[in-house]
N, C-alpha and C positions, 0 to 999 in steps of 0.2 A: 504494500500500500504506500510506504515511505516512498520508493523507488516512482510510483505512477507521480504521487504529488509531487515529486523533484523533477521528474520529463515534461507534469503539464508546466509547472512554472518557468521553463526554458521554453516550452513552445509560445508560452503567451509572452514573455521578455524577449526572445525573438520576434515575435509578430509585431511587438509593440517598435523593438528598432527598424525595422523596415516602414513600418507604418510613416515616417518621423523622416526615413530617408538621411541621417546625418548617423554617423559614426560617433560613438560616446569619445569625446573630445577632441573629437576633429572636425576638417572642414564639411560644410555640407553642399549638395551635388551643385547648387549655382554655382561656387565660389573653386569646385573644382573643374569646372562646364567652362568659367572664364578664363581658368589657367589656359586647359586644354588646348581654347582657341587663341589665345596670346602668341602659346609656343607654335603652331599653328603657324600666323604670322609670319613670327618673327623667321622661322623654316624658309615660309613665302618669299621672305622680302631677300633672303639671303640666297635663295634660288633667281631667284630674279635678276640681281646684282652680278650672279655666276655667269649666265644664260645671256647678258649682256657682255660681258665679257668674252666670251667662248662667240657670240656674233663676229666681235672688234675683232678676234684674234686672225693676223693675218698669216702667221706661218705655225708650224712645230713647236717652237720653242713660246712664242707666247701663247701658245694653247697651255704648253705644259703647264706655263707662269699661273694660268689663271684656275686651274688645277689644285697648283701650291696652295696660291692663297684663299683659295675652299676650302682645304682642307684646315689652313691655319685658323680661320675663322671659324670655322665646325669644333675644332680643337677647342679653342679658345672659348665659345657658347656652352658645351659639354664641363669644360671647367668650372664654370659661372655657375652652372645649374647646379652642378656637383656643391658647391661651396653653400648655396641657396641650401638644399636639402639640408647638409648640415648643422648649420646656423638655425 
């Protein structure tokens, strides 16, 4: 009997976090909704920036150039976030 009322009270404290949609002490789904589409973006704009790049490029070597600095900036964004998470 112990055992039933310990499974219904997890199903109903379950039921009640979903109900609520937010994670007990964290963000709740807008505020993860708006990161999502930030980094989104910010993805966008730095493809964008690339893809213009890789237009201009007139030979070999500045393809490669604009390659490089994709990936320095990929690198670079990846660190930020990394540090963000942390903090």
């Amino acid at each position: 009997m112990r055992l039933f009322v310990a499974m219904a009270g997890l199903v109903f404290s379950l039921g009640a976090f979903a109900a609520d949609g937010k994670a007990p002490g964290g963000p709740d789904f807008q505020e993860m909704k708006a990161r999502a589409l930030e980094r989104i973006d910010r993805r966008e704009a730095m493809l964008r920036e690339h893809r213009a790049c890789v237009e201009k490029a007139g030979d070999v070597s500045a393809l490669k150039q604009c390659h490089e600095s994709m990936r320095q900036k990929a690198k670079a964004h990846h660190g930020n976030a990394a540090k963000h998470h942390e903090g």
